[in-house]
Backbone bond lengths (Angstrom), bond angles and torsions (degrees), N, CA, C in turn:
res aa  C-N    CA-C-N  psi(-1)  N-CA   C-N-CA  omega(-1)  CA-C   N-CA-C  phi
1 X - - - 1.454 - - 1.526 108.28 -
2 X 1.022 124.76 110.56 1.551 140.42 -162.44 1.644 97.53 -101.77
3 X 1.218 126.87 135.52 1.402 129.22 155.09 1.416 125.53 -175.66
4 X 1.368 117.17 123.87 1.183 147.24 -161.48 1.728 107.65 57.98
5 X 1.503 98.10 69.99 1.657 103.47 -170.16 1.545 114.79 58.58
6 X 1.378 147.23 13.42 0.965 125.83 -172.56 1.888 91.07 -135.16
7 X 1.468 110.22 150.77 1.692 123.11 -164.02 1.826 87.00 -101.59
8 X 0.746 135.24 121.39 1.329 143.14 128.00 1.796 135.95 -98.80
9 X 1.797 88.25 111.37 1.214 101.65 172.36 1.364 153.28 -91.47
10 X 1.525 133.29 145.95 1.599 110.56 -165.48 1.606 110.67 69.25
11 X 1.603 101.43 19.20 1.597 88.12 161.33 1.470 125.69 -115.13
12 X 1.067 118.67 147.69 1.258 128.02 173.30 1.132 145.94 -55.86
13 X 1.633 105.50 -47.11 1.518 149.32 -133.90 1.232 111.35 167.51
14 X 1.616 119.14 111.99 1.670 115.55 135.44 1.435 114.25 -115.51
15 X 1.376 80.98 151.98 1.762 104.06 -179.09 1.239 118.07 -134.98
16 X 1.083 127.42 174.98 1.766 139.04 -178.43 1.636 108.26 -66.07
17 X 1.586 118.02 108.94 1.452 84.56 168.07 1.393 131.76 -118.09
18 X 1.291 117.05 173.85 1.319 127.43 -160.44 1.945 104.86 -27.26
19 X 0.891 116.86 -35.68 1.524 93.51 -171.64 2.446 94.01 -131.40
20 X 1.182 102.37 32.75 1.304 116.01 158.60 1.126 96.40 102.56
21 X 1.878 130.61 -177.54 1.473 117.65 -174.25 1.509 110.58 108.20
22 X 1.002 131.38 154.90 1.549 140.90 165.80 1.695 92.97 -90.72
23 X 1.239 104.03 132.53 1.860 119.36 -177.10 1.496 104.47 -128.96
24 X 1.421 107.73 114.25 1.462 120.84 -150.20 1.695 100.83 -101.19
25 X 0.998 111.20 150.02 1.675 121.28 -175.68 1.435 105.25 -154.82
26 X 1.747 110.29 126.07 1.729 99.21 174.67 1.430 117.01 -89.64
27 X 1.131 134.21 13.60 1.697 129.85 136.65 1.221 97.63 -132.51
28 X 1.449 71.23 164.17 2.130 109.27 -171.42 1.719 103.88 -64.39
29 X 0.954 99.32 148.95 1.783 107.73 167.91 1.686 108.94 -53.75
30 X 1.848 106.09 -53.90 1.453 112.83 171.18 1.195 127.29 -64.54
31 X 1.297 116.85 -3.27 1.783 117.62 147.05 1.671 109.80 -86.39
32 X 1.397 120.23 -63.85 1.211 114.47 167.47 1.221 141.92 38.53
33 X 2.088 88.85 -102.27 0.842 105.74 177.55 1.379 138.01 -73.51
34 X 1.344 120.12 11.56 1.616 134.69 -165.42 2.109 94.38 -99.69
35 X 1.396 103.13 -8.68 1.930 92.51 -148.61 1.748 68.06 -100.35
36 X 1.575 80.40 -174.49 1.576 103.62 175.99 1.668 116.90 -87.84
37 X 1.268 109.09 157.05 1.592 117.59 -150.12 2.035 102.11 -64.16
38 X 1.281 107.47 -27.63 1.236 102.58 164.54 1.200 127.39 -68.56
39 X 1.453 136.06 -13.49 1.844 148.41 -159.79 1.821 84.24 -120.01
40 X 1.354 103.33 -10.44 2.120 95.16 -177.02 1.536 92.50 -84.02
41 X 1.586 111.49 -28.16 1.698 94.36 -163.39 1.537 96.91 -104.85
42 X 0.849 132.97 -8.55 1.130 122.09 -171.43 2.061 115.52 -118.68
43 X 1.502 90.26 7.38 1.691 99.51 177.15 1.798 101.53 -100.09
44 X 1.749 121.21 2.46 1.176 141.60 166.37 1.521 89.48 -60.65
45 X 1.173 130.98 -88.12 1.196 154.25 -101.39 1.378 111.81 -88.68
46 X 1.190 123.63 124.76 1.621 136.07 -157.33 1.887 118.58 -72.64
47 X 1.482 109.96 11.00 1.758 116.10 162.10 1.434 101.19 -24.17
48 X 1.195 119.60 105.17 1.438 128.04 134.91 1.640 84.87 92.52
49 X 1.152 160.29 13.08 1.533 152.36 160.01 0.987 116.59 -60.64
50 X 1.591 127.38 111.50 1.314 146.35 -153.90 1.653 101.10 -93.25
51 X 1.234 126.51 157.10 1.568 132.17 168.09 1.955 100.79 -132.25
52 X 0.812 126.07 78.86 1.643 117.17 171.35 1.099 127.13 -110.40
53 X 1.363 140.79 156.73 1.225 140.80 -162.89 1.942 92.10 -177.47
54 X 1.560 115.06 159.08 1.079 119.94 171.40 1.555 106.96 -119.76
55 X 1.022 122.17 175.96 1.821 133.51 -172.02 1.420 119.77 -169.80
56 X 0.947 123.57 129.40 1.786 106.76 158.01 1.424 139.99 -59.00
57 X 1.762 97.40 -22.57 1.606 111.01 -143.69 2.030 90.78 -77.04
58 X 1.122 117.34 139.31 1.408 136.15 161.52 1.399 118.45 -45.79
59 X 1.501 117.30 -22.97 1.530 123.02 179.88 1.312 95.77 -133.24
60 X 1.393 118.72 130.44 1.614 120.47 168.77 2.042 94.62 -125.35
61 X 1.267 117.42 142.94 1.172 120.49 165.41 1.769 120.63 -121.53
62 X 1.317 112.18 103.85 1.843 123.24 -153.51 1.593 90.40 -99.75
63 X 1.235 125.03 105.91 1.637 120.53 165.92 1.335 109.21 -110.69
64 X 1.638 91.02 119.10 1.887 117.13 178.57 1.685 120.20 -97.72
65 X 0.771 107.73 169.20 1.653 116.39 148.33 1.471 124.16 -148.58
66 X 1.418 133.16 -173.43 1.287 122.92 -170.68 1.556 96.83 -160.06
67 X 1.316 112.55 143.16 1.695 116.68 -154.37 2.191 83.80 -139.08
68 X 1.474 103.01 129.33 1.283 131.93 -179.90 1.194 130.11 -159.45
69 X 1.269 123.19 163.69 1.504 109.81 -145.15 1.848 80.19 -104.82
70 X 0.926 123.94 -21.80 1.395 135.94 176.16 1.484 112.68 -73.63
71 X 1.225 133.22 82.22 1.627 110.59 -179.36 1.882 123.38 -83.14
72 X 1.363 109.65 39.19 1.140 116.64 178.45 1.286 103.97 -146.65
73 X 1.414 124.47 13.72 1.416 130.32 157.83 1.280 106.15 -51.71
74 X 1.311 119.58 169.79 1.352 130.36 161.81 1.685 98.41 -117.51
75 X 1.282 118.96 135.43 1.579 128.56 -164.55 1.780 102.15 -121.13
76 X 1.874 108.66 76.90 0.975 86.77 165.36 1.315 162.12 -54.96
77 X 1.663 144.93 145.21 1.472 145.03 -155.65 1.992 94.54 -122.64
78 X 0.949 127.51 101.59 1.924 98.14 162.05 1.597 102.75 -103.02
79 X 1.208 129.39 153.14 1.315 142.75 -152.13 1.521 88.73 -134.53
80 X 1.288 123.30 114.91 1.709 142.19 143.40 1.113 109.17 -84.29
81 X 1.442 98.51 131.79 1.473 109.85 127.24 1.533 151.64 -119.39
82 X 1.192 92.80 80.95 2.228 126.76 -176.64 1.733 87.57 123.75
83 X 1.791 108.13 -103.97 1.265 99.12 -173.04 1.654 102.70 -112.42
84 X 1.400 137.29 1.00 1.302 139.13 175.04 1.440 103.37 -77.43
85 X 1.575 115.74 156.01 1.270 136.07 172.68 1.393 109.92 -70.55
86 X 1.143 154.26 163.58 1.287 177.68 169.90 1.532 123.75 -120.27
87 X 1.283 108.58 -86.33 1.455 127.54 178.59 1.331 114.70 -136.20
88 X 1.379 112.09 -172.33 1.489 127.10 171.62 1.398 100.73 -172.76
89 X 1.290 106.26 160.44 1.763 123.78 -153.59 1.621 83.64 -160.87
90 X 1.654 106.01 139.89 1.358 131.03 140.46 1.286 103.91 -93.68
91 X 1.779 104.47 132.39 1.521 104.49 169.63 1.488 108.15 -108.53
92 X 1.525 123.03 150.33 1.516 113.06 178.43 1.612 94.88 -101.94
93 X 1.473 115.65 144.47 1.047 114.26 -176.32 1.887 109.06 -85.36
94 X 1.492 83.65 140.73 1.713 109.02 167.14 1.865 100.61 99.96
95 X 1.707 114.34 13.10 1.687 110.03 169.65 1.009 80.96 -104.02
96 X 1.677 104.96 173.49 1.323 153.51 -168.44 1.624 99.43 -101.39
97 X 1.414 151.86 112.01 1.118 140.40 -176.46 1.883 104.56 -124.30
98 X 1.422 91.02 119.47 2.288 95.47 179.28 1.688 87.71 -108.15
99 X 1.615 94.16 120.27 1.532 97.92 -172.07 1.906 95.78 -121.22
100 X 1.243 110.03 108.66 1.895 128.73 179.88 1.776 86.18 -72.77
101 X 1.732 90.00 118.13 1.493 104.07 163.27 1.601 105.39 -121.92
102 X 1.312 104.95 127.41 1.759 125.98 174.15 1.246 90.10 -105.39
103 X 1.642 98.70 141.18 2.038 114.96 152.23 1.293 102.13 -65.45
104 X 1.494 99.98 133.05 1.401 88.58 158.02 1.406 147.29 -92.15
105 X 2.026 123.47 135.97 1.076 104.09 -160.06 1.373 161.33 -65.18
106 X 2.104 88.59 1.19 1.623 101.42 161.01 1.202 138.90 -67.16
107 X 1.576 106.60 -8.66 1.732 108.23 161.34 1.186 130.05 -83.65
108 X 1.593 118.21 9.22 1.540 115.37 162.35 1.547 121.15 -92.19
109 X 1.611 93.72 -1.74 1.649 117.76 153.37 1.203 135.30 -97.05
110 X 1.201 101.46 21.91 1.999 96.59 -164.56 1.769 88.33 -139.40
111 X 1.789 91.46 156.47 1.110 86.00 -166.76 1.598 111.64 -74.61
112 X 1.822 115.86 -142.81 1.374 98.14 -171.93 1.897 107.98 -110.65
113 X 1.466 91.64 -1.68 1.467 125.05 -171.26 1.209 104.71 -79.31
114 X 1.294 117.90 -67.45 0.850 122.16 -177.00 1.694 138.73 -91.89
115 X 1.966 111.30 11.77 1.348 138.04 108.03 1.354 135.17 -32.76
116 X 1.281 113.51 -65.36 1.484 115.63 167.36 1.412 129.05 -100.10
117 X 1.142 126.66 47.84 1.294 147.44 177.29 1.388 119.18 -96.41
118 X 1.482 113.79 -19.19 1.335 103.83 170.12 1.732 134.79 -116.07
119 X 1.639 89.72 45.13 1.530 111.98 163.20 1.763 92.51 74.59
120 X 0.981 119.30 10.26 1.662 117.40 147.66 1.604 110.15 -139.00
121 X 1.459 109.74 142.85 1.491 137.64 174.52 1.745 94.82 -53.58
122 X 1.113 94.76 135.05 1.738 115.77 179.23 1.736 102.58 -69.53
123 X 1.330 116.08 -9.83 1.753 107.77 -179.43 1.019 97.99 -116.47
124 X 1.206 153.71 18.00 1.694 159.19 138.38 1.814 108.44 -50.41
125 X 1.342 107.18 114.89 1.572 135.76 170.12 1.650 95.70 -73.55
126 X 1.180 121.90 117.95 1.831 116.26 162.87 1.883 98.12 -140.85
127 X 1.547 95.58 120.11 1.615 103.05 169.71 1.634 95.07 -100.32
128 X 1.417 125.55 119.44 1.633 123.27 175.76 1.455 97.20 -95.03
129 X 1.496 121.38 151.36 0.873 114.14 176.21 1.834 111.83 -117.35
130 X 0.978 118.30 169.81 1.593 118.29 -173.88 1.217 112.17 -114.61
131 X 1.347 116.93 147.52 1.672 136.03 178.82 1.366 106.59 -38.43
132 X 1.407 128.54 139.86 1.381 160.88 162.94 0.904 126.19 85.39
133 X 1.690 117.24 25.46 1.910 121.62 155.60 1.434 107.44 -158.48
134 X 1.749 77.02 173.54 1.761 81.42 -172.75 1.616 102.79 -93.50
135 X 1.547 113.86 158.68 1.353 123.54 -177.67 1.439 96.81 -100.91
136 X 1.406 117.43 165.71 1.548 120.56 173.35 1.819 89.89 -149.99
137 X 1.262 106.05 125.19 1.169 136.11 163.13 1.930 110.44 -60.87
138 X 0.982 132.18 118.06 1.791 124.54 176.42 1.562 90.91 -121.51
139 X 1.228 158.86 -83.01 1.268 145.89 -133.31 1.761 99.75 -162.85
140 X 1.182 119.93 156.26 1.473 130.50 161.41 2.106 92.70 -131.01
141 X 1.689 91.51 132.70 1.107 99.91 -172.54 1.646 105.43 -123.54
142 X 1.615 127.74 112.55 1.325 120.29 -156.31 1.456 92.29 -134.40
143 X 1.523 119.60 36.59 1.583 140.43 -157.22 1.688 103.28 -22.38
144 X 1.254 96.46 89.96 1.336 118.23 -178.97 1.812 128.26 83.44
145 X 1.563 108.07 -13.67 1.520 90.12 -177.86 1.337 113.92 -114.40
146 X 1.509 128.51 145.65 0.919 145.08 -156.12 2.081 110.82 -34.76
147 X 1.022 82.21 124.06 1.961 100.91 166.20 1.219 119.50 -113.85
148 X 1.303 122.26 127.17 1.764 132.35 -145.96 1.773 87.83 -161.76
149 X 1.767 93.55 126.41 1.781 101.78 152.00 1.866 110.28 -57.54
150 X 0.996 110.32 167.26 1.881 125.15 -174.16 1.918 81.49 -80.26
151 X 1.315 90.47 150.34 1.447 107.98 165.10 1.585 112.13 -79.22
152 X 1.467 116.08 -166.57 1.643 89.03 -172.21 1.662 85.05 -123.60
153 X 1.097 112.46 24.40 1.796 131.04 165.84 1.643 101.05 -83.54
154 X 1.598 111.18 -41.24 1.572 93.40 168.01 1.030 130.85 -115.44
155 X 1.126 114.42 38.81 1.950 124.36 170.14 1.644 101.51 -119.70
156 X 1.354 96.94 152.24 1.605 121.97 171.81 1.496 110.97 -23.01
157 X 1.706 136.32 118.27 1.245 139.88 -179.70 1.740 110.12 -55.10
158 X 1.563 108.98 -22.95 1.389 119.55 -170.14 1.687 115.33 -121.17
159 X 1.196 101.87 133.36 1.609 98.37 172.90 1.976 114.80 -120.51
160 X 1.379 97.88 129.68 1.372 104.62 -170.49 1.602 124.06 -108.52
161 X 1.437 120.72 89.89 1.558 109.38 160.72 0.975 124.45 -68.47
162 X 1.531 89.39 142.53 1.718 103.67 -174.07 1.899 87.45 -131.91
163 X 1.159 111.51 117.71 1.348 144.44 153.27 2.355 129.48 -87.96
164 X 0.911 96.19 81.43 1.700 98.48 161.65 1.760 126.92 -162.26
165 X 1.300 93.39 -145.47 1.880 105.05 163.65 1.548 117.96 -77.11
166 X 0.775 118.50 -150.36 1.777 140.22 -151.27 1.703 82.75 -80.25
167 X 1.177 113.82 -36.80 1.746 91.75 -164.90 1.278 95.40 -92.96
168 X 1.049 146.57 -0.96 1.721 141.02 147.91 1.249 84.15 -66.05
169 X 1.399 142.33 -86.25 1.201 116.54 -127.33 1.360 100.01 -97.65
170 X 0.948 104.00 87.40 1.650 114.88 -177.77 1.895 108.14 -87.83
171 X 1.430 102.41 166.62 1.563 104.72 150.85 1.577 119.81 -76.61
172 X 2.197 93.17 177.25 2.072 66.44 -161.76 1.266 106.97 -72.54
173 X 1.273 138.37 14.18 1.436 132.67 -177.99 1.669 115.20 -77.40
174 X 1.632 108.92 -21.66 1.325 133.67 160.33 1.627 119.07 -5.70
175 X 1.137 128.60 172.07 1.607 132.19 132.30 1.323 119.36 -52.30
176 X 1.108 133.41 -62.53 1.580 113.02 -170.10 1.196 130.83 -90.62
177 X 1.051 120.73 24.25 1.698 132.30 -160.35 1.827 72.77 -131.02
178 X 1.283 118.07 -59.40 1.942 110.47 -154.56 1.549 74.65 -66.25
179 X 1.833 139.04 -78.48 1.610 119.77 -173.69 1.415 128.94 -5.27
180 X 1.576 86.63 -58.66 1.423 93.99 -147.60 1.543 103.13 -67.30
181 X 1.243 117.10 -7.21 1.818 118.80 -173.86 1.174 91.77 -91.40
182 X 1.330 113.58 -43.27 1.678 101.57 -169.48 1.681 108.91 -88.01
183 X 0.833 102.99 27.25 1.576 99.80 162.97 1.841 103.11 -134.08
184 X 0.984 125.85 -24.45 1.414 143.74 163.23 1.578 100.05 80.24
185 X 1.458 98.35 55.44 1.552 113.39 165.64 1.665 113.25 -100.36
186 X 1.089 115.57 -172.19 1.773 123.71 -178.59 1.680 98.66 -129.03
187 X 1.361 110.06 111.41 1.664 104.29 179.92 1.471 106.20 -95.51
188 X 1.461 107.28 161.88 1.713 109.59 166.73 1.533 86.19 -112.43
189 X 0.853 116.33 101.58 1.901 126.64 146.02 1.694 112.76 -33.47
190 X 1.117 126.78 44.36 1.406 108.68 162.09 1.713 142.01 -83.75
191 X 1.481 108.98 51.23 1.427 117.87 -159.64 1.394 105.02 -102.97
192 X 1.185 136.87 131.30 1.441 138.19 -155.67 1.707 91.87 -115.85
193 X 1.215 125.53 114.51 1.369 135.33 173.33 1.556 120.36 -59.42
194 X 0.674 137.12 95.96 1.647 142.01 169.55 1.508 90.39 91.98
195 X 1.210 134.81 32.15 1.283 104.99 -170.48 2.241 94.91 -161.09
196 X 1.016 121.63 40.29 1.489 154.24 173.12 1.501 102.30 -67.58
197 X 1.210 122.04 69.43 1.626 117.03 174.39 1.245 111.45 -120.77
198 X 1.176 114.16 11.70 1.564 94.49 154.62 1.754 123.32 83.04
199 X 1.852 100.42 1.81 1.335 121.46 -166.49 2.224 104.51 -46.80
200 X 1.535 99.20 114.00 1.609 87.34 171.60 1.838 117.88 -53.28
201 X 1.037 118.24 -25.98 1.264 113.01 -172.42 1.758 107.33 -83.10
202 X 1.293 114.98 -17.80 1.518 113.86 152.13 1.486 128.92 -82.44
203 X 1.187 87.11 -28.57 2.161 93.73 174.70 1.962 95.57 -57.03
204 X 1.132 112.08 -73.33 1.664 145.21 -176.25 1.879 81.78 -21.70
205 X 1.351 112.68 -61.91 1.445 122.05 -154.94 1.756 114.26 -76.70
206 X 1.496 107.08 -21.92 1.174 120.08 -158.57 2.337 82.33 -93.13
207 X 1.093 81.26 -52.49 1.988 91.71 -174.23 1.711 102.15 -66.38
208 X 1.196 113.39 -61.69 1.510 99.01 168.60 1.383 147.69 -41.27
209 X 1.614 105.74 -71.60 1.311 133.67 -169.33 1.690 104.08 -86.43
210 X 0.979 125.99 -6.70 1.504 112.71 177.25 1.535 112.63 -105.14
211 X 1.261 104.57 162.78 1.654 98.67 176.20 1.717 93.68 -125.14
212 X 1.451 104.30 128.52 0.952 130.21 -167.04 1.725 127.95 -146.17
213 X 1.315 127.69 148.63 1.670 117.01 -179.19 1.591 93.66 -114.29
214 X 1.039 152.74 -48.40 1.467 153.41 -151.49 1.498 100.05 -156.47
215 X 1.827 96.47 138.41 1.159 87.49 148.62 1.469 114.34 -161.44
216 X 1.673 120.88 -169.47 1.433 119.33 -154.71 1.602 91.43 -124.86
217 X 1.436 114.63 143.79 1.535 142.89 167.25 0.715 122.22 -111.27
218 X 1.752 153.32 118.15 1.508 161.80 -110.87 1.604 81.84 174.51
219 X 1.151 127.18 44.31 1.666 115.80 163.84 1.443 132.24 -77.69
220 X 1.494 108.95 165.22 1.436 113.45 -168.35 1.177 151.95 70.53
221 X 1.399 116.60 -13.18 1.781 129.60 -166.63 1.617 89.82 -80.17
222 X 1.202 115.31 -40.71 1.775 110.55 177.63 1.883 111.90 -55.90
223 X 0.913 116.42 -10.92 1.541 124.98 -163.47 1.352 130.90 -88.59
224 X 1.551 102.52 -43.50 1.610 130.94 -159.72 1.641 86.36 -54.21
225 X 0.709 147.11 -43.75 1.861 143.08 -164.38 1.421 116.83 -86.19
226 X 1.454 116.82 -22.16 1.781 125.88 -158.58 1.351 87.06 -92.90
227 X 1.251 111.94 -71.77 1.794 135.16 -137.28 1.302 111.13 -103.66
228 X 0.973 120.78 150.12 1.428 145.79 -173.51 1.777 110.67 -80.98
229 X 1.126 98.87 144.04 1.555 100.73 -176.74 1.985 108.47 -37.57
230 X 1.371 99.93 -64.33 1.374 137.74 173.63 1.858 103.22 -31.45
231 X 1.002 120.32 -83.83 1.416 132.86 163.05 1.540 123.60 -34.98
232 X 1.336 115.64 -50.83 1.631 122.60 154.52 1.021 110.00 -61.46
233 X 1.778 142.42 -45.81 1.455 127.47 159.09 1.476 114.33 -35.58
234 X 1.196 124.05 -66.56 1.415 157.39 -122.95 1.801 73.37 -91.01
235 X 0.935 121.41 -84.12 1.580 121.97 -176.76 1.612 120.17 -65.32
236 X 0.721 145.26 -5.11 1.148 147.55 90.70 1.557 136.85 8.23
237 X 1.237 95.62 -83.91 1.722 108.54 170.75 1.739 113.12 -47.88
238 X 1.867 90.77 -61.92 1.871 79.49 170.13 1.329 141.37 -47.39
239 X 1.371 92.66 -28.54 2.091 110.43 -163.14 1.660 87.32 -83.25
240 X 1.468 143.18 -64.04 1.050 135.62 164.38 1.459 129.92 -33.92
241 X 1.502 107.71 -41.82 1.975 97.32 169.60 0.883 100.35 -66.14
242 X 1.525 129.63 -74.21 1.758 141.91 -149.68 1.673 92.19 -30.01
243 X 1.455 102.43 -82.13 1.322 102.04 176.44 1.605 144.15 -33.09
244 X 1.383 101.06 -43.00 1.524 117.95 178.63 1.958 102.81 -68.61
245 X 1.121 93.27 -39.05 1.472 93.25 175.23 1.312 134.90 -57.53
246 X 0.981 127.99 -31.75 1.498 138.65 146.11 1.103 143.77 -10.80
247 X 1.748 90.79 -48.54 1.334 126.11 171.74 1.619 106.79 67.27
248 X 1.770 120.89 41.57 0.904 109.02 176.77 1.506 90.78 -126.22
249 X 1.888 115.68 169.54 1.359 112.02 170.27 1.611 126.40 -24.05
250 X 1.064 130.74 136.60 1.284 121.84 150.43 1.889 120.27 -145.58
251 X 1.205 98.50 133.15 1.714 89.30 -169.73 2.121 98.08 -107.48
């Protein structure tokens, strides 16, 4: 999802936020509202939502904020550059944060191989964001030189959904975020923590609306207490065709 030059990934939904900004959510409100009230608050929530864009300019200035129901959380940020680490930032929710990103200068020493070797282009900007708030985008400042989404020459050849409970939706220290580097794929984090029901109008959304090559199912552990043998079949069966139908991997 590309907008105003900048690629945002693993999103759902942007919207206006509370104090201006693009306010990022990895499902839509119009999925949402169909799941259960636990997958409403936590299908907000920015797990694994990418911000990238490429530039030339030597100084870029990215001002965020981060919105939680906790205002003494710490709202992790990790900052790439292609597939190496950079930085990391706790954000407190409800400041204004102008975060100065430099290349760093060991890549005018390194080769080009071994820069782009890890299924992202070494001039790719990625702010990831971490489990339990929403991020809000306010400005990218590249004072005058060109700002461009990544081509799809420098992102990951493969894209991976990952659908379940709490251990899908992990932090990025998780399984599919640590995978997904070591396989040098691009995941969409869509795993709803305690809250895995299996909603058809999220199956429908997850098989439709995403673009995706493979993906992984961690179903049911949210269930065993709600639902009836019958109903976990019954939901079940759907989430398995939709998917199978595709005719693409699915584990």
């Amino acid at each position: 999802m590309s907008i105003n030059e900048i690629d945002y990934f693993n999103i759902g939904a942007i919207q206006p936020g509370p104090s201006g900004g693009d306010k990022l959510s990895r499902i839509p409100e119009t999925v949402r509202h169909h799941l259960n009230m636990m997958a409403r608050l936590n299908g907000m929530d920015c797990t694994g939502c990418e911000v990238r864009f490429v530039t030339p300019a030597s100084h870029v200035d990215v001002t965020v904020s981060a919105l939680s129901t906790d205002p003494a959380a710490p709202c992790g940020l990790r900052i790439f550059r292609g597939a190496f680490p950079w930085d990391e930032k706790a954000l407190q929710p409800g400041r204004l944060y102008t975060l100065r990103l430099t290349p760093p200068p060991a890549f005018n020493e390194t080769r080009d191989e071994t820069l782009n070797g890890g299924g992202f282009h070494s001039s790719v900007w990625r702010l990831v964001a971490d489990r339990g708030y929403q991020l809000c985008v306010h400005e990218i400042n590249t004072f005058g030189h060109e700002l461009r989404p990544p081509t799809k020459e420098e992102l990951p050849a493969l894209t991976w959904l990952a659908y379940g409970s709490s251990i899908t939706h992990s932090f990025l220290g998780g399984y599919p975020h640590v995978a997904a580097q070591t396989l040098k794929v691009q995941v969409l984090n869509k795993g709803l923590g305690g809250a895995c029901h299996m909603e058809p109008e999220l199956i429908d959304w997850l098989v439709q609306e995403n673009t995706w090559d493979f993906a992984t199912l961690e179903l049911g552990i949210n269930m065993r207490q709600h639902f009836s043998p019958e109903e976990f079949t019954k939901r079940t069966q759907y989430t398995l065709k939709q998917f199978a139908g595709t005719g693409k991997p699915v584990l």
